[in-house]
N, CA, C and O atoms as a Tripos MOL2 file, in Angstrom:
@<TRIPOS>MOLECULE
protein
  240   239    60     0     0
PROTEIN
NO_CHARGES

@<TRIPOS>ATOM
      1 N         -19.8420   23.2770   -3.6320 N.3       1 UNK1
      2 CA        -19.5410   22.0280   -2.9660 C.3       1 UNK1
      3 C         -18.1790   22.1540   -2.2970 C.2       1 UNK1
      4 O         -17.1830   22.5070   -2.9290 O.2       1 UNK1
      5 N         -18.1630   21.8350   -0.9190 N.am      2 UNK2
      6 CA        -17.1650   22.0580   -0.4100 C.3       2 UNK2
      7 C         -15.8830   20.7500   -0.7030 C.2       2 UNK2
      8 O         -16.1510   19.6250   -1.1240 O.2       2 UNK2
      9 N         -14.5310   21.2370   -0.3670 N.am      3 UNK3
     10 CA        -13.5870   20.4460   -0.7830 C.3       3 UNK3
     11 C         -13.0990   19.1730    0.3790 C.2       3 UNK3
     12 O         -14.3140   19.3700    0.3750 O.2       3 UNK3
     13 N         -12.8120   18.5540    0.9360 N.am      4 UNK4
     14 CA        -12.5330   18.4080    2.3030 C.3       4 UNK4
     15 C         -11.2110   17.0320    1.8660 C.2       4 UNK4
     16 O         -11.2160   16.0320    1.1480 O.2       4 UNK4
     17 N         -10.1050   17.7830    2.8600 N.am      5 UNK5
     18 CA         -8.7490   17.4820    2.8590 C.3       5 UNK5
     19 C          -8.4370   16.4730    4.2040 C.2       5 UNK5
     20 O          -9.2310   16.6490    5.1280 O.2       5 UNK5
     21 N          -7.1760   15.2350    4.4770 N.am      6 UNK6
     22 CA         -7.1730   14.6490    5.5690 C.3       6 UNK6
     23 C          -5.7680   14.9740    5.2700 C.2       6 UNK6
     24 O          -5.5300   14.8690    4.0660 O.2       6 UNK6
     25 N          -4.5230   15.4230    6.1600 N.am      7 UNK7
     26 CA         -3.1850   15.5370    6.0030 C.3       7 UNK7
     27 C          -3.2410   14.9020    7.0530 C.2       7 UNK7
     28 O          -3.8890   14.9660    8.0980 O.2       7 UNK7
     29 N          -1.9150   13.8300    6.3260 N.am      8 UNK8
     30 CA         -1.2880   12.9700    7.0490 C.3       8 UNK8
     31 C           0.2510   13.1550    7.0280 C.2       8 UNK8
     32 O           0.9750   13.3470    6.0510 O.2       8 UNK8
     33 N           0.5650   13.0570    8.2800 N.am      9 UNK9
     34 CA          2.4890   12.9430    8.2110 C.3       9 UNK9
     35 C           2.7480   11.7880    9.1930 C.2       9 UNK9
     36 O           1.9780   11.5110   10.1130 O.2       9 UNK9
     37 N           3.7940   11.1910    8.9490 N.am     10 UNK10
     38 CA          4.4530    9.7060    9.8810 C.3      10 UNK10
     39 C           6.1910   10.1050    9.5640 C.2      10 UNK10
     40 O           6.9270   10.4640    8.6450 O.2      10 UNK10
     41 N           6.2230    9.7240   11.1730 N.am     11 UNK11
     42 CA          8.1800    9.9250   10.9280 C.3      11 UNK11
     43 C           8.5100    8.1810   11.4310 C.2      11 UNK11
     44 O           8.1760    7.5840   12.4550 O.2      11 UNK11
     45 N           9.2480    7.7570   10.3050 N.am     12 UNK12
     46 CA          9.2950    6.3440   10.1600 C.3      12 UNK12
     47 C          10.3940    5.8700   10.4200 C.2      12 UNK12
     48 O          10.9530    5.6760    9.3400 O.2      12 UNK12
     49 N          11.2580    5.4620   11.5320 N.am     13 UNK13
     50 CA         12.4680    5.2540   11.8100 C.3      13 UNK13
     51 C          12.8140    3.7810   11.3700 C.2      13 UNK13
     52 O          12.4840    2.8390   12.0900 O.2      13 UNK13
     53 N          13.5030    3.5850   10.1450 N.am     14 UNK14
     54 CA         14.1060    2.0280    9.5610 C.3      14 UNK14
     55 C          15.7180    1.7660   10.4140 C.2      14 UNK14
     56 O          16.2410    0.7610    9.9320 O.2      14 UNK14
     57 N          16.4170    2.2700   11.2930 N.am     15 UNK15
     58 CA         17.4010    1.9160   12.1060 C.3      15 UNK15
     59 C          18.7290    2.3030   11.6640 C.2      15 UNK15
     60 O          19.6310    2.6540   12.4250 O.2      15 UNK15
     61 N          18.8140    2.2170   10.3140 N.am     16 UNK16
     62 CA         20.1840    2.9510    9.7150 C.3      16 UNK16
     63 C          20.1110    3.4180    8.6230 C.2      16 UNK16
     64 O          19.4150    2.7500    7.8580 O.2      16 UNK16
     65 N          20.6620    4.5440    8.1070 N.am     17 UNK17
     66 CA         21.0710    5.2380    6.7140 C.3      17 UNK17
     67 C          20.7250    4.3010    5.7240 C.2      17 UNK17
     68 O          20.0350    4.6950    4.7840 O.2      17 UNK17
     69 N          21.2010    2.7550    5.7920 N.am     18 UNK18
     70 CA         21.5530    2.5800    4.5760 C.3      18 UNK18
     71 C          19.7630    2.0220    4.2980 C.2      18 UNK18
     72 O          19.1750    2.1620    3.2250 O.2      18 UNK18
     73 N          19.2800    1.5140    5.3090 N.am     19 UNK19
     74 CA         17.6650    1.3910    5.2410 C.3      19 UNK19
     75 C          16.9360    2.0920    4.7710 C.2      19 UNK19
     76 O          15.9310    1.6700    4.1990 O.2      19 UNK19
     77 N          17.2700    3.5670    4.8860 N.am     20 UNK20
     78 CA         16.1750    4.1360    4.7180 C.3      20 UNK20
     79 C          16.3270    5.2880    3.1810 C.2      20 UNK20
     80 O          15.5810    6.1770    2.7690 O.2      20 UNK20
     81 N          17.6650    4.7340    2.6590 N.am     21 UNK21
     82 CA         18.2980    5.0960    1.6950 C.3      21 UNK21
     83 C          17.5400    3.8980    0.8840 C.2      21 UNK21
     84 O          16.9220    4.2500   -0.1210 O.2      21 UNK21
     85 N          17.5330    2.6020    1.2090 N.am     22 UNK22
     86 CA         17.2350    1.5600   -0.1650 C.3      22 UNK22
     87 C          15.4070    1.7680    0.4820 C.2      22 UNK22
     88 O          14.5980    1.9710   -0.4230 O.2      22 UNK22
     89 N          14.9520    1.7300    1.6070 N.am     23 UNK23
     90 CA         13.0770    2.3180    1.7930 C.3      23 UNK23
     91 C          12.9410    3.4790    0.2850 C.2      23 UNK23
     92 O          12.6680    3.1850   -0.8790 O.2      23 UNK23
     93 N          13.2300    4.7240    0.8530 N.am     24 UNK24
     94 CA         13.1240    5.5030   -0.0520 C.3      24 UNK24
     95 C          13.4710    5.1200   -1.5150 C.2      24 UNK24
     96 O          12.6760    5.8360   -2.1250 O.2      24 UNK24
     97 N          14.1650    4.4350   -2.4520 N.am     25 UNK25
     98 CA         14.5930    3.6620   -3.3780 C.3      25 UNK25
     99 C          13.3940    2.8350   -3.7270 C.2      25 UNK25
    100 O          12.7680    2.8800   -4.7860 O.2      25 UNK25
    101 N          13.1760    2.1140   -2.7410 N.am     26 UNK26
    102 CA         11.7820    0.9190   -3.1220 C.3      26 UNK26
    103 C          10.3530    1.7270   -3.3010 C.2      26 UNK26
    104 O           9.5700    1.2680   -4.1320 O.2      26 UNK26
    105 N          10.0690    2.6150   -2.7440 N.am     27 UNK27
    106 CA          9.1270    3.8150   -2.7700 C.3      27 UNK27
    107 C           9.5760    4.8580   -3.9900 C.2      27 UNK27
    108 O           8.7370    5.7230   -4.2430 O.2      27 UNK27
    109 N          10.2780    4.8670   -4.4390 N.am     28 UNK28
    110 CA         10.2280    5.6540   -5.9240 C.3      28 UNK28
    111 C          10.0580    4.7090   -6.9550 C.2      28 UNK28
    112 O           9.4220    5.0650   -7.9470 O.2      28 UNK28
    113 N          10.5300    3.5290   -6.8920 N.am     29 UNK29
    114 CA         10.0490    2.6600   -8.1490 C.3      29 UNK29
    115 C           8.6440    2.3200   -7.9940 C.2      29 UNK29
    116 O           7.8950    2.4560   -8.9620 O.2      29 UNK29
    117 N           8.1370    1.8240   -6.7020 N.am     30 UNK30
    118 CA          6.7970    1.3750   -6.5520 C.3      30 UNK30
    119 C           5.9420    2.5130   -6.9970 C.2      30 UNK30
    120 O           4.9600    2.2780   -7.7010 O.2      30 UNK30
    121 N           6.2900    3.9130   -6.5840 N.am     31 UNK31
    122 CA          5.2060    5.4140   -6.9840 C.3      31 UNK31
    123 C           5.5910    5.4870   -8.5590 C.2      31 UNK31
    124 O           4.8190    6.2300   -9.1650 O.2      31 UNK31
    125 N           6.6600    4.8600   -9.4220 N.am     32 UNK32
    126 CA          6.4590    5.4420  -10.7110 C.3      32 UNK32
    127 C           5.7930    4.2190  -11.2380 C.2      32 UNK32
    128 O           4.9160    4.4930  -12.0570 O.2      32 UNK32
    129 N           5.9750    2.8040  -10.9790 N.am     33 UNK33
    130 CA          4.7650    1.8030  -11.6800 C.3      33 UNK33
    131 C           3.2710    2.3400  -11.3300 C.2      33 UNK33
    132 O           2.3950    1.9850  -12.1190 O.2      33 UNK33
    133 N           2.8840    3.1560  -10.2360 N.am     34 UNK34
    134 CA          2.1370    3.4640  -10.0910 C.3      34 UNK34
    135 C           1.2470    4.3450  -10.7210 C.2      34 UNK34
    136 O           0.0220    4.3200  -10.8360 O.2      34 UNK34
    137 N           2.1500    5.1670  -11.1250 N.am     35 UNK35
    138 CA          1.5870    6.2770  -12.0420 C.3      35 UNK35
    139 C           1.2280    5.8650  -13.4570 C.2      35 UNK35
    140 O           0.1740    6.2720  -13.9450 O.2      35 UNK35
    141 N           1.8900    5.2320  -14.0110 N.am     36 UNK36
    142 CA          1.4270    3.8210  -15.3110 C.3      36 UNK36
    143 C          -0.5510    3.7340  -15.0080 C.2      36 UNK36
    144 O          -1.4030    3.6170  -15.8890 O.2      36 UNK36
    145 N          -0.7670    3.8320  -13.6100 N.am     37 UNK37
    146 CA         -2.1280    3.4900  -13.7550 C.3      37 UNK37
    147 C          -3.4700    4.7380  -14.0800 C.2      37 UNK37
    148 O          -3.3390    5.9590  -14.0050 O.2      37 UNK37
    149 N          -4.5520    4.0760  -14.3940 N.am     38 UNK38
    150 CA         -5.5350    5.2270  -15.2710 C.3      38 UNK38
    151 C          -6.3500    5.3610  -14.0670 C.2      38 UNK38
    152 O          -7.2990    4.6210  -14.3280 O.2      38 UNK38
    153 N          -6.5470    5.8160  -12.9910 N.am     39 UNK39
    154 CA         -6.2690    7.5530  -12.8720 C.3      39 UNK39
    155 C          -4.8310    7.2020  -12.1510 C.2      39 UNK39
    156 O          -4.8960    6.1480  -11.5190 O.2      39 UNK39
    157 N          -3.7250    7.7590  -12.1100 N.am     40 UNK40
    158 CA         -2.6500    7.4480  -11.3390 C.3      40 UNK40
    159 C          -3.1810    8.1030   -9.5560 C.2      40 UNK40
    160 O          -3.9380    9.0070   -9.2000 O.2      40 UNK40
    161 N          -2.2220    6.9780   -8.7180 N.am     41 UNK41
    162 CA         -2.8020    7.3840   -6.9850 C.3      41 UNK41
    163 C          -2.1410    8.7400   -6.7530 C.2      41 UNK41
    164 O          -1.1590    9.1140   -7.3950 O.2      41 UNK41
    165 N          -2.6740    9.3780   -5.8970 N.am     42 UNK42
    166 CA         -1.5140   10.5850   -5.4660 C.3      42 UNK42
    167 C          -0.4230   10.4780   -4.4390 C.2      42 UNK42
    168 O           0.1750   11.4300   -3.9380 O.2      42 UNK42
    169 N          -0.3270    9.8160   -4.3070 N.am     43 UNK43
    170 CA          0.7340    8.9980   -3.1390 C.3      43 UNK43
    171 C           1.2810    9.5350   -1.7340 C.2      43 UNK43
    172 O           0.4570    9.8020   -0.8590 O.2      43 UNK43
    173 N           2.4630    9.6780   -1.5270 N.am     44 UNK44
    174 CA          2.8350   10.6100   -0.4610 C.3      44 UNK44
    175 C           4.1500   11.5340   -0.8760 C.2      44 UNK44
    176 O           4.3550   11.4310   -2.0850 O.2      44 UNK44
    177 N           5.0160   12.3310   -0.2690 N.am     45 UNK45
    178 CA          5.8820   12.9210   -0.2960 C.3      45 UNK45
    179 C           6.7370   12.2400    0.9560 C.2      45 UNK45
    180 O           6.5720   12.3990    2.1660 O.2      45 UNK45
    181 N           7.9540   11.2230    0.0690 N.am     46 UNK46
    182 CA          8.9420   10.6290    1.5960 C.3      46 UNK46
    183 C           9.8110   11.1990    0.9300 C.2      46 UNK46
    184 O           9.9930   11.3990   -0.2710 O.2      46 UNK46
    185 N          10.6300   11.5770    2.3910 N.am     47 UNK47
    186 CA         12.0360   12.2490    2.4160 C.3      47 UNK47
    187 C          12.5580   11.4540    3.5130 C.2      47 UNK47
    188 O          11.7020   11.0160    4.2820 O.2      47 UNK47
    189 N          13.7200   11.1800    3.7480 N.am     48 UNK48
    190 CA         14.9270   11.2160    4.3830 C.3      48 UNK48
    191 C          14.9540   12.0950    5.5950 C.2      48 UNK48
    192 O          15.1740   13.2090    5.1190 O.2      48 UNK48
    193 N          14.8290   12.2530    7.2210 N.am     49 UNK49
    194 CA         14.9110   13.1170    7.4080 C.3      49 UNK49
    195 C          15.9520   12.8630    8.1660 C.2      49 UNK49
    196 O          15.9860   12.0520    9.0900 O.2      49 UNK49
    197 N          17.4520   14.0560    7.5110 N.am     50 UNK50
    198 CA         18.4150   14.3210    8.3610 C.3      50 UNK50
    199 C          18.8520   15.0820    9.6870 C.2      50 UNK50
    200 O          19.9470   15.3770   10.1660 O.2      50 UNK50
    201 N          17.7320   15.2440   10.0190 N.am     51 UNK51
    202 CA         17.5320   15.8960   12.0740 C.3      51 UNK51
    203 C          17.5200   14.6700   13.0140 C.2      51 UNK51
    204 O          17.6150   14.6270   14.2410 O.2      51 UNK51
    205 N          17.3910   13.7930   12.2000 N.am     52 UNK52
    206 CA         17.2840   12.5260   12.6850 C.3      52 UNK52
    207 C          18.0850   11.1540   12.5310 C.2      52 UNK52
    208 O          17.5570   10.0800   12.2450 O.2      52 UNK52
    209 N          19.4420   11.3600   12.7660 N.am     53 UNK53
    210 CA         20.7750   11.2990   11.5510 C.3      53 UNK53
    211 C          20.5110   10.2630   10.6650 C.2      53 UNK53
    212 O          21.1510    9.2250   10.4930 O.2      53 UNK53
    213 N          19.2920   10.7340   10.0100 N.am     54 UNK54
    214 CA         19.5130   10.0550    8.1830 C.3      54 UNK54
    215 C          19.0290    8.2450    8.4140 C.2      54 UNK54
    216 O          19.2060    7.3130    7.6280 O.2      54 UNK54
    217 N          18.3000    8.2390    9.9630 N.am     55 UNK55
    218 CA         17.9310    6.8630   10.0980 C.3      55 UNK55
    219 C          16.2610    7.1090    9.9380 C.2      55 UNK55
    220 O          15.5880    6.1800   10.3830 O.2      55 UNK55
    221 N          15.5620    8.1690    9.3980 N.am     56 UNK56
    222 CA         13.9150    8.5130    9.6550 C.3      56 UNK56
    223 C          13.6610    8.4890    8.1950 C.2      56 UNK56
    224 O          14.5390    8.7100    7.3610 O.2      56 UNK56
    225 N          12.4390    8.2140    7.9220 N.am     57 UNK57
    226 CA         11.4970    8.7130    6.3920 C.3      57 UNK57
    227 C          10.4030    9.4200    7.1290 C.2      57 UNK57
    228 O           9.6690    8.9950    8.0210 O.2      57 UNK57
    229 N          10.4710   10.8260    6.4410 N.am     58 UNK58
    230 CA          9.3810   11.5700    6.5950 C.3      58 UNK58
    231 C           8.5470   11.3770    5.2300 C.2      58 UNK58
    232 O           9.0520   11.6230    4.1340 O.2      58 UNK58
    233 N           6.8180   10.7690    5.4400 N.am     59 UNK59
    234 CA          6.4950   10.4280    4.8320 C.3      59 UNK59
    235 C           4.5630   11.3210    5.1900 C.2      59 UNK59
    236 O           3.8860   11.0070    6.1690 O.2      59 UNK59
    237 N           4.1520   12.2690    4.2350 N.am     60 UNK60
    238 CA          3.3400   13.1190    4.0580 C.3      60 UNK60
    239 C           2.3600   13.2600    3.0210 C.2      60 UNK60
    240 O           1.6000   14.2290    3.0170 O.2      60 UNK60
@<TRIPOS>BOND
     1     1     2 1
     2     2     3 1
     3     3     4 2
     4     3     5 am
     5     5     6 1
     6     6     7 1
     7     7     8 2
     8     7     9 am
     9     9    10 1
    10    10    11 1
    11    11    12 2
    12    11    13 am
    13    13    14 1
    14    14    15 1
    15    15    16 2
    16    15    17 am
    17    17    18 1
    18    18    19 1
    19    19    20 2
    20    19    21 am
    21    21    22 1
    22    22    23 1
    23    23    24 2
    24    23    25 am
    25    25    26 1
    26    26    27 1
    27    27    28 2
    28    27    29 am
    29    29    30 1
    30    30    31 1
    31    31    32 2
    32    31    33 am
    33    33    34 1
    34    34    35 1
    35    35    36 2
    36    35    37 am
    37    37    38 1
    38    38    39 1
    39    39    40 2
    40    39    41 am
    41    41    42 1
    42    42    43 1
    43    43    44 2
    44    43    45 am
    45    45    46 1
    46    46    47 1
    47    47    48 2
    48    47    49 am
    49    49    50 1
    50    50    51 1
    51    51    52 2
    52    51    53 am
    53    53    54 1
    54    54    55 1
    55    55    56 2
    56    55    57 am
    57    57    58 1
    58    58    59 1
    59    59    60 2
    60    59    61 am
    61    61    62 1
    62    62    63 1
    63    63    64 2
    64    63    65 am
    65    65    66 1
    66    66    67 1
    67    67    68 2
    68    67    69 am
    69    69    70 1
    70    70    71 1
    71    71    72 2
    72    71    73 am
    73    73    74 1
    74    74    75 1
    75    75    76 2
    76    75    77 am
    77    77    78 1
    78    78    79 1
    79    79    80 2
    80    79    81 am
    81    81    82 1
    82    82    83 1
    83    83    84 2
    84    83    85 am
    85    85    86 1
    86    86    87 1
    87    87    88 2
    88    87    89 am
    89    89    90 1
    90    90    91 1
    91    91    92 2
    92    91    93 am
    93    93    94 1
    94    94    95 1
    95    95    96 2
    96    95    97 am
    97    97    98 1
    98    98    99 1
    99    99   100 2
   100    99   101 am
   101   101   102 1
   102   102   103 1
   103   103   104 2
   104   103   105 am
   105   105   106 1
   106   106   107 1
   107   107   108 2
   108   107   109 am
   109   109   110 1
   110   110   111 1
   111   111   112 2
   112   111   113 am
   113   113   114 1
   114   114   115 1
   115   115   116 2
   116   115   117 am
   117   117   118 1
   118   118   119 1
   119   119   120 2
   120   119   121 am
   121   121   122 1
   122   122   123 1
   123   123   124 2
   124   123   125 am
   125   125   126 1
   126   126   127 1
   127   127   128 2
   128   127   129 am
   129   129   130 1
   130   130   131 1
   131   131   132 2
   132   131   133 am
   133   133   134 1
   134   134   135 1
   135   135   136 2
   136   135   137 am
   137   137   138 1
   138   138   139 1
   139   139   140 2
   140   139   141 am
   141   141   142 1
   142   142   143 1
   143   143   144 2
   144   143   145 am
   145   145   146 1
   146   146   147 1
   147   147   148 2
   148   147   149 am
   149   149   150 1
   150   150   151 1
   151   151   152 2
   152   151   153 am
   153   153   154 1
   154   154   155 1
   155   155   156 2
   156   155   157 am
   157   157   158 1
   158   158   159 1
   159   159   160 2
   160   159   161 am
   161   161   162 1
   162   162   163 1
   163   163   164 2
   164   163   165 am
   165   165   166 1
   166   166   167 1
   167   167   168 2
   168   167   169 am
   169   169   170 1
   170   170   171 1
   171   171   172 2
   172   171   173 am
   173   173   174 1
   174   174   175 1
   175   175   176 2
   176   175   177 am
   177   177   178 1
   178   178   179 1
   179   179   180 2
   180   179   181 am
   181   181   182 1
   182   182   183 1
   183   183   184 2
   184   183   185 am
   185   185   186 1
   186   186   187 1
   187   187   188 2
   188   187   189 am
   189   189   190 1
   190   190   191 1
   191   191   192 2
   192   191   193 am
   193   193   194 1
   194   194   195 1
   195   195   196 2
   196   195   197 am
   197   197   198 1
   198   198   199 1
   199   199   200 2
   200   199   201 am
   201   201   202 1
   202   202   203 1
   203   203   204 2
   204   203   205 am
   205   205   206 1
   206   206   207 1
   207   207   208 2
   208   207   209 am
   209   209   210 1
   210   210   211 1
   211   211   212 2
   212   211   213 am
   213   213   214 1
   214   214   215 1
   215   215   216 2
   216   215   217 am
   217   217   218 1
   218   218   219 1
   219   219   220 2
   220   219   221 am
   221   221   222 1
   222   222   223 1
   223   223   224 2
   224   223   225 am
   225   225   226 1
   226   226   227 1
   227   227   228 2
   228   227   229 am
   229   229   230 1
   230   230   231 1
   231   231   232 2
   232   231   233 am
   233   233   234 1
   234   234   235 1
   235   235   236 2
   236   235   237 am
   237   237   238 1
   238   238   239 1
   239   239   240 2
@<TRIPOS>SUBSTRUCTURE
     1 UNK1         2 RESIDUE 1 A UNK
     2 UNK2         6 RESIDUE 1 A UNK
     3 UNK3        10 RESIDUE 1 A UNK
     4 UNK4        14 RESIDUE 1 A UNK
     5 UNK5        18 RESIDUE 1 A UNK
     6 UNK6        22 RESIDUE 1 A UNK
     7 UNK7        26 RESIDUE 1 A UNK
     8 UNK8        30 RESIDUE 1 A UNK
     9 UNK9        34 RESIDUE 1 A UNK
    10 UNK10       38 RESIDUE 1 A UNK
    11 UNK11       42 RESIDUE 1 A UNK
    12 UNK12       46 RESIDUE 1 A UNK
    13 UNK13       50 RESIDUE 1 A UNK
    14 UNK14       54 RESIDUE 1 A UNK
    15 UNK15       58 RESIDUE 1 A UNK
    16 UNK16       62 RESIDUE 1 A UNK
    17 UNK17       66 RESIDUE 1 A UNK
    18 UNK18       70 RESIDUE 1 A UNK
    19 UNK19       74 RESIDUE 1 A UNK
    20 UNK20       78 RESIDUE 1 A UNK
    21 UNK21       82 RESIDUE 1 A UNK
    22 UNK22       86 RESIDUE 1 A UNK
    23 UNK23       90 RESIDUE 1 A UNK
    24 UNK24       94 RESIDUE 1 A UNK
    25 UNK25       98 RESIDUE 1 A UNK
    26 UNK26      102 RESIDUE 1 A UNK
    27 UNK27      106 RESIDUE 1 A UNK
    28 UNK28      110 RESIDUE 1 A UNK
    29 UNK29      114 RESIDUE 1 A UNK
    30 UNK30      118 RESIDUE 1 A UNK
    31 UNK31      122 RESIDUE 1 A UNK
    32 UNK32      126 RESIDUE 1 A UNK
    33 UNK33      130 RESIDUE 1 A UNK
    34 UNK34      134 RESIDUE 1 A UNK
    35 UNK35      138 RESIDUE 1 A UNK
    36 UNK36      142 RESIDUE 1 A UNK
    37 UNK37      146 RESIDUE 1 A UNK
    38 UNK38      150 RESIDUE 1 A UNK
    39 UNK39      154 RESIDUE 1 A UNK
    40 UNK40      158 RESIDUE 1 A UNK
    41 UNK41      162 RESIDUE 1 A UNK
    42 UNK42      166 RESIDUE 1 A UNK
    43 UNK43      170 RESIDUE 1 A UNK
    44 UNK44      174 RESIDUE 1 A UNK
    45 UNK45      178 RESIDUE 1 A UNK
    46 UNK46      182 RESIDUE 1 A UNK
    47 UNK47      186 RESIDUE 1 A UNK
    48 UNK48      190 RESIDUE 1 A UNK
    49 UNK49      194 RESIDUE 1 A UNK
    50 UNK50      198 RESIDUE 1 A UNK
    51 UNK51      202 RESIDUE 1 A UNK
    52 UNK52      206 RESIDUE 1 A UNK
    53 UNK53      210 RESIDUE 1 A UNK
    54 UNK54      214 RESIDUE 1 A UNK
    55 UNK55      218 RESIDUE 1 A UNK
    56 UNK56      222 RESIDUE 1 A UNK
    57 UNK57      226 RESIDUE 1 A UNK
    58 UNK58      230 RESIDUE 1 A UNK
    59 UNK59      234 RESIDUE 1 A UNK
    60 UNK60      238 RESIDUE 1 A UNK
């Protein structure tokens, strides 16, 4: 049986550092209540991306 995968990436511009410093913040508490659940979701991988001076969430 074959496996079949959808990759997704979004570059998410919140306007300043300090946005996307407390985004990323609200997205780690929301992904660990999450994991509390039976089967836990697999969520995404957000980062910060600094090529983009630190105003982007790369979110994958």
């Amino acid at each position: 049986m074959a496996d079949y995968f959808t990759h997704f990436s979004s570059l998410l511009d919140v306007g300043t550092p300090a946005n996307a410093a407390r985004a990323l913040e609200l997205y780690n508490t929301l992904a660990a209540e999450n994991a509390a659940e039976d089967p836990p979701s697999e969520g995404f991988l957000v980062s910060i991306e600094p090529a983009h001076g630190g105003t982007a969430l790369d979110a994958r």
